[in-house]
C-alpha positions in Angstrom: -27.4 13.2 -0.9 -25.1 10.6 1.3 -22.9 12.4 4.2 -19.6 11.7 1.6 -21.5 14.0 -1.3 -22.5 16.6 1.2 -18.6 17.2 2.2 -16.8 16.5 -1.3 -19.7 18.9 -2.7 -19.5 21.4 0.5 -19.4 24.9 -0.8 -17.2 25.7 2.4 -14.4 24.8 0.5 -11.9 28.1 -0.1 -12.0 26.9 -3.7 -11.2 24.0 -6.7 -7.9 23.2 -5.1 -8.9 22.9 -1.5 -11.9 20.9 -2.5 -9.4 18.6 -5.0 -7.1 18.4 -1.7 -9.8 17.2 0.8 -11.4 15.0 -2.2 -8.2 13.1 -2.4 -7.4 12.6 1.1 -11.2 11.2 1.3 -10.7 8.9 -1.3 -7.5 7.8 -0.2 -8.6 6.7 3.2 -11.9 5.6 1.2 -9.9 2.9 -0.5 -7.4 2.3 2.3 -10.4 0.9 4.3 -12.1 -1.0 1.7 -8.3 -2.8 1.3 -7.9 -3.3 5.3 -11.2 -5.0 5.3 -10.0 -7.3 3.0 -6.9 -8.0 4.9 -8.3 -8.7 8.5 -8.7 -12.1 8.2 -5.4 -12.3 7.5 -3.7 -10.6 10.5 -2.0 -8.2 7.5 -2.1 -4.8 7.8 -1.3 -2.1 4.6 2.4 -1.7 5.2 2.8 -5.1 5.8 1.4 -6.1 2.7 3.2 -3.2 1.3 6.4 -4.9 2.4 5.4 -8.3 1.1 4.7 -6.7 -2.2 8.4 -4.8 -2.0 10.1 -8.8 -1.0 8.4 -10.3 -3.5 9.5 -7.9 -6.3 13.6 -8.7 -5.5 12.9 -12.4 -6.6 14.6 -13.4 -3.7 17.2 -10.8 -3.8 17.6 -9.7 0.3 16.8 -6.1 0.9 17.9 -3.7 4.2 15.2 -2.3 6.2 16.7 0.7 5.7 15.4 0.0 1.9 12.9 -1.4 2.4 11.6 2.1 4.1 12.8 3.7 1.3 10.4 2.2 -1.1 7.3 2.0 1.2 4.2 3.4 0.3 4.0 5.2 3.3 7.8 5.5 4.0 7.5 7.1 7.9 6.6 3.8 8.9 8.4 2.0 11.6 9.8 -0.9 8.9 11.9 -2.9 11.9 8.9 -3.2 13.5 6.9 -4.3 10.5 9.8 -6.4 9.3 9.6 -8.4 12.8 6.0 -8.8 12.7 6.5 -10.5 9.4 8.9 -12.6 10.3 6.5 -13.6 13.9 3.8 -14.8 11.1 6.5 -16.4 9.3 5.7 -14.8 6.3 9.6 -13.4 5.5 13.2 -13.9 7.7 16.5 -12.1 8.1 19.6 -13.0 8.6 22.7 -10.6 9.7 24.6 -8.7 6.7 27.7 -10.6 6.1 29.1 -7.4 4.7 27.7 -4.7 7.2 27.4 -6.5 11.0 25.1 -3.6 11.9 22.6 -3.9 9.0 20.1 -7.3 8.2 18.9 -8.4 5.2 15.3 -9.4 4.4 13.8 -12.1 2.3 10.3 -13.4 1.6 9.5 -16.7 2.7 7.3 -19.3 0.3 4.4 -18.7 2.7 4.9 -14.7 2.3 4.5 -15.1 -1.6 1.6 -17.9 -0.9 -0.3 -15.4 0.9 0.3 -12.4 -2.2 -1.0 -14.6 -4.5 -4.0 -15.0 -2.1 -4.9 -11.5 -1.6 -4.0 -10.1 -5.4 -7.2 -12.3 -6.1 -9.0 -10.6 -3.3 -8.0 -7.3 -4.0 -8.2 -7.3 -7.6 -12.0 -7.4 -6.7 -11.9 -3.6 -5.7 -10.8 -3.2 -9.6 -14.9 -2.6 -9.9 -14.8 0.9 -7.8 -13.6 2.1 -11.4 -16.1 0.4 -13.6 -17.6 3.5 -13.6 -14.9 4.9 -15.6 -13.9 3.9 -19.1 -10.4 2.8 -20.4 -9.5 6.8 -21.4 -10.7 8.4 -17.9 -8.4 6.0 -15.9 -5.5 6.8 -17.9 -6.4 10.3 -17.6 -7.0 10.0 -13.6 -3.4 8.0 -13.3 -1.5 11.0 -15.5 -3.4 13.1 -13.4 -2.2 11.9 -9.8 1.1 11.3 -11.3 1.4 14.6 -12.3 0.0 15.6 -8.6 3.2 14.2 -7.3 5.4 15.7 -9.3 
């Protein structure tokens, strides 16, 4: 039994729902690794990506950081930060508001879409951690943590 069986499988667990809570977490950070790995080459971490993917979605339509944060995956993060780590790679740019001095608006660059295109091919290769599943169970498991959130 692998180190990962022996604690989803611990019977120190108070019950179902405390073993579904820490089996989630684990798999969570489970598949957050196996996506950082695949963007370290590319100087990219997950909520910059997350960003990129949030840019790219407004077909060129700017966006605050302020909503960008808003729509984040993981929304505590620091999105001016991120925002002007982006734009050091190059990968988006902002410009002042015209309508709101105080706010700036973001927009991807060609090279920031370039690079999405890039990595979907990457990680659309971790599609195979649910080949072990069939067409009906993923539905199921994606009603299931829908639901979770609720």
């Amino acid at each position: 039994m692998t180190l990962e069986e022996q604690l989803i499988n611990s019977e120190t667990f108070t019950g179902e729902h405390h073993k579904a809570r820490v089996n989630i977490l684990y798999s969570g950070y489970w598949l957050g690794q196996r996506i950082a790995e695949i963007l370290k080459p590319y100087d990219i971490s997950l909520q910059q990506l997350d960003i990129l993917r949030i840019l790219e979605r407004q077909n060129k339509a700017p966006l605050s950081t302020l909503e960008i944060r808003e729509q984040m995956i993981i929304g505590n993060a620091d999105a001016s930060r991120l925002v002007d780590k982006l734009c050091a790679k190059q990968l988006i740019w902002k410009k002042p508001c015209p309508h709101d001095g105080r706010k700036v608006q973001v927009f991807i660059d060609q090279k920031g879409i370039a690079l999405l295109t890039v990595l979907d091919k990457k990680i659309s290769g971790l599609n195979e951690i649910t080949n072990n599943l069939n067409q009906k169970e993923i539905k199921v498991l994606n009603q299931l943590l829908n639901k979770l959130r609720a």
